[in-house]
C-alpha positions in Angstrom: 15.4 22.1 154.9 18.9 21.5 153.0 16.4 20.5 149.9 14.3 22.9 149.7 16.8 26.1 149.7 18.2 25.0 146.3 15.2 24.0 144.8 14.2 27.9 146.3 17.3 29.1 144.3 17.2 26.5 141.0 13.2 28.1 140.4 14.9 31.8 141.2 17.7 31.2 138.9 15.2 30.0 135.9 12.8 32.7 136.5 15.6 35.8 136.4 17.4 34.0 133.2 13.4 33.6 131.9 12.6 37.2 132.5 15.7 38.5 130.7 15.6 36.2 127.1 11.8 37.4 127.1 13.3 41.4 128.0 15.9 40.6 125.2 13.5 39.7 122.3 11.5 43.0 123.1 14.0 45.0 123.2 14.4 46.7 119.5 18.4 48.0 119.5 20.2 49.9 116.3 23.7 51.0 115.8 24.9 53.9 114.0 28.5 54.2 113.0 28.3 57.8 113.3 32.2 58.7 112.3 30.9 57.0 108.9 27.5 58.7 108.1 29.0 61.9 108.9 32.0 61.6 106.9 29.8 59.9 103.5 27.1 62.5 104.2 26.7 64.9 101.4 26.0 67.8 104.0 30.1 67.1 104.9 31.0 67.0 101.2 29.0 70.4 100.8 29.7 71.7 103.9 34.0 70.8 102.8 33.9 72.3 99.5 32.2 75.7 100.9 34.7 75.6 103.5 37.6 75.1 101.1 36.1 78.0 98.6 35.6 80.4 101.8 39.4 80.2 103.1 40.9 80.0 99.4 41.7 83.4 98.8 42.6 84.1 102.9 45.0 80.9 101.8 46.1 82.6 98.7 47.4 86.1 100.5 49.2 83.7 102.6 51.1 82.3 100.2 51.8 86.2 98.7 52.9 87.5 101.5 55.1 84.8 102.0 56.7 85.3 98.6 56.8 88.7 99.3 59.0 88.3 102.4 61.1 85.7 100.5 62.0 88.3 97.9 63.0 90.8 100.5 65.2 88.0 102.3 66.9 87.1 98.9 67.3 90.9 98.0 68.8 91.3 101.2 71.5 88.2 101.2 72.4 89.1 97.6 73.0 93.0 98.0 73.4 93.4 101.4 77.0 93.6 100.9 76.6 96.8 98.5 73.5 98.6 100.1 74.5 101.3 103.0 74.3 100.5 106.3 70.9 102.8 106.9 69.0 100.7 103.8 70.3 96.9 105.4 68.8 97.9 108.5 65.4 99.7 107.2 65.6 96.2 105.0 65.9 94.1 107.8 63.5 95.9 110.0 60.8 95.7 107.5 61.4 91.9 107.0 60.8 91.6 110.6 58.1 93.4 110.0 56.6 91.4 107.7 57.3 88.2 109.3 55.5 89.4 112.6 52.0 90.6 110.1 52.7 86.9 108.5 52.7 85.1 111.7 49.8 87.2 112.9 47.9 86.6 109.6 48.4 83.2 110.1 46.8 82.2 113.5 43.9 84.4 112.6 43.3 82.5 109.7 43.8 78.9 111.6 41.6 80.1 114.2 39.2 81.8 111.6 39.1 78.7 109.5 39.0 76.0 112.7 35.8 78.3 114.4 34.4 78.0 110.9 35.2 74.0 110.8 33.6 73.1 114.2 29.9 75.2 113.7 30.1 73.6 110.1 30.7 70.2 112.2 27.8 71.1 115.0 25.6 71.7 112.5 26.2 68.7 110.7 26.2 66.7 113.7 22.9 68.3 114.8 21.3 66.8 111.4 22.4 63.5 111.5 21.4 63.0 115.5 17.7 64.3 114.6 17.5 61.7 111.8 18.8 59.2 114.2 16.0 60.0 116.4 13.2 59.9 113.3 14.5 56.4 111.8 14.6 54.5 115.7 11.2 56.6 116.6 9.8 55.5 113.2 11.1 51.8 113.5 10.1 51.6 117.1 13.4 51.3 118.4 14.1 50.9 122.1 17.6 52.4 122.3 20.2 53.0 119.5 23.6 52.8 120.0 27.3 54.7 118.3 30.8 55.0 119.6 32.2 51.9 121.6 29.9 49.1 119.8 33.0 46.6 118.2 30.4 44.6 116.5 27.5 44.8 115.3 24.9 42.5 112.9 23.3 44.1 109.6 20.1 43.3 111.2 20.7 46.2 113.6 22.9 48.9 111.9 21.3 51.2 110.4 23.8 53.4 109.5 23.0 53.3 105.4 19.5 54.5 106.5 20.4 57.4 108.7 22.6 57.8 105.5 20.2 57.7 103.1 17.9 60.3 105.1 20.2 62.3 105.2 21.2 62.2 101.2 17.6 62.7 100.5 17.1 65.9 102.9 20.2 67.4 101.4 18.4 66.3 98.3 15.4 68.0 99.1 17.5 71.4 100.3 19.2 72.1 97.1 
């Protein structure tokens, strides 16, 4: 009886290991290195340069205002000392003024600009997973694989073609 149980586990053991190199060789993998193709896709580059050209002049009355406040701070430190009490203090309450529109302008415009920033992202996203899903449902791919994978052959990344859809749909947008 002792011969026959390992014989019963050596034909187990060859069968499981036989079943899973012919499962291996069927299975049809890809890897996207998604961080990449977003970040060399021209949708980013577009969808950066609108974002830059939207904000620019919200950025620009920033940087006024800021001035502004700067020349009412030097005014006030460099004839303070000869201005009536009544003017210092209108001076100074304005300045606080201004800081408190400044700071308010400021978070309105991060939060304007970072709402902005993340649909521009989704949509982006959104593009590159659908051509993901066309290039492995065109190449007969099994499962395709992004964040985590610390190595992976040329034979299965196919990041330059997700890549290059996505350069020629821009392409084919403009």
């Amino acid at each position: 009886m002792k011969k026959i149980y390992p014989s019963i586990v050596l034909v187990t053991l060859f069968w499981l290991v036989g079943v899973n190199v012919v499962i291996a060789q069927e299975l049809k993998i890809g890897v996207v290195n998604a961080i990449k193709v977003f970040e060399q896709s021209p949708q980013y580059a577009a969808a950066r340069k609108n974002l830059e050209a939207e904000f620019s002049r919200k950025e620009s009355d920033l940087v006024a205002q800021q001035k502004q406040v700067k020349k009412l701070e030097d005014k006030l430190s460099r004839d303070g000392a000869v201005m009536s009490e009544s003017e210092v203090k209108r001076l100074e309450r304005d300045i606080v003024a201004r800081h408190r529109k400044l700071k308010n302008a400021r978070e309105e415009y991060r939060e304007d600009f970072n709402l902005r920033r993340n649909e521009l992202q989704s949509l982006i996203s959104r593009q590159v997973a659908e051509i993901v899903q066309q290039v492995g449902k065109e190449e007969g791919m099994d499962i395709i694989l992004t964040d985590g994978v610390i190595f992976a052959s040329k034979r299965v990344n196919i990041s330059a073609k997700i890549l290059q859809r996505l350069k020629e749909k821009f392409e084919a947008v403009k």
